[in-house]
C-alpha positions, 0 to 999 in steps of 0.5 A: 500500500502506498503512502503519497503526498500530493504536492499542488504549486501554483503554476498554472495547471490545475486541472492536472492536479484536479484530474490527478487526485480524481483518479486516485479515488478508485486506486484506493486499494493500491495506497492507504494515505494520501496527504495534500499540501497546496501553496496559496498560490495554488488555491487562487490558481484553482478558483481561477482555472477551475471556477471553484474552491478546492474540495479536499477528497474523500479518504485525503487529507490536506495539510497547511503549507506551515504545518511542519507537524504533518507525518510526511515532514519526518522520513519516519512516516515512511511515505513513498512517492511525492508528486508535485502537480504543477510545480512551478519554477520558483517551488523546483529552485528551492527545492534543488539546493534544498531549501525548505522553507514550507511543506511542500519544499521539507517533504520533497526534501525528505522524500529526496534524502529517504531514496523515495520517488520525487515526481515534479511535473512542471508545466512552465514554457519557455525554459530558461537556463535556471530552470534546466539547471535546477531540473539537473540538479533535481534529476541528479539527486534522484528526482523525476521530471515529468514534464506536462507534455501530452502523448498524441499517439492515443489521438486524443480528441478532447482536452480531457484526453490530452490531460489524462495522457499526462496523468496517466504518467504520471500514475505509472511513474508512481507505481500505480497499476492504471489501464491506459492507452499505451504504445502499440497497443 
């Protein structure tokens, strides 16, 4: 069973996050915790892109983003994956020199320095130089960077579709078994 964090910075891109926590409700018997932490940002950015405020699911738990009390700030709890969707630039470049100066930062810092599964899905264009080193620097110390980039192999039809290819990623990388359109399928 798996214990993730869910990670929502406020880049624009809501709906992947949105779309990401849907799909975990009915993967419940593949994970036994679910914690959210969502920067300020990320809760006006909600409102905006997705006309509503944030409902936390069913069986989830949100924590503050100075909640340095939440289980995930300590390895000790033992969460396995950390997926930050979106994560904006400025969340990657203080989480690559380590900098945790809020939960979310703190908790990809411990999932980092445990050898556990850190996903960032930046959803950013274009990239400058800062951006690529810090995607470097994440990578080298064992991060994932999941761009939001949509598959078109599935020939998507739908915006929904395009999202779900991203997501769907997503889930794999965190080690969900998901049914999904998959190449040469």
């Amino acid at each position: 069973m798996k214990k993730i964090i869910i990670g929502i910075s406020g880049s624009s891109g809501s709906t992947y996050a949105s779309v990401l926590l849907q799909k975990l409700i009915p993967l419940h018997d593949q994970w036994s915790a679910v914690g959210i932490v969502m920067s300020k940002n990320a809760m006006i950015n909600w409102k905006i892109e997705l006309g509503s405020d944030f409902i936390v699911p069913t069986g989830m738990n949100l924590y503050a983003s100075d909640d340095f009390n939440a289980p995930f700030a300590s390895g000790s709890a033992r969460y396995n994956t950390m997926i930050i969707c979106p994560c904006s630039m400025g969340n990657l470049a203080r989480i690559a020199p380590g900098i945790s100066n809020d939960l979310m930062t703190r908790a990809a810092d411990v999932v980092l320095k445990e050898r556990r599964k850190l996903i960032l899905v930046p959803r950013e264009t274009p990239l400058s130089l800062i951006h690529l080193r810090n995607m470097v620097t994440v990578t080298e110390a064992g991060g994932i960077i999941l761009p939001a980039i949509p598959s078109f192999y599935s020939q998507p039809a739908r915006i929904e579709d395009l999202i779900n290819t991203v997501v769907d990623r997503i889930l794999d990388l965190a080690g969900f078994e998901i049914a999904t359109k998959r190449w040469g399928d």
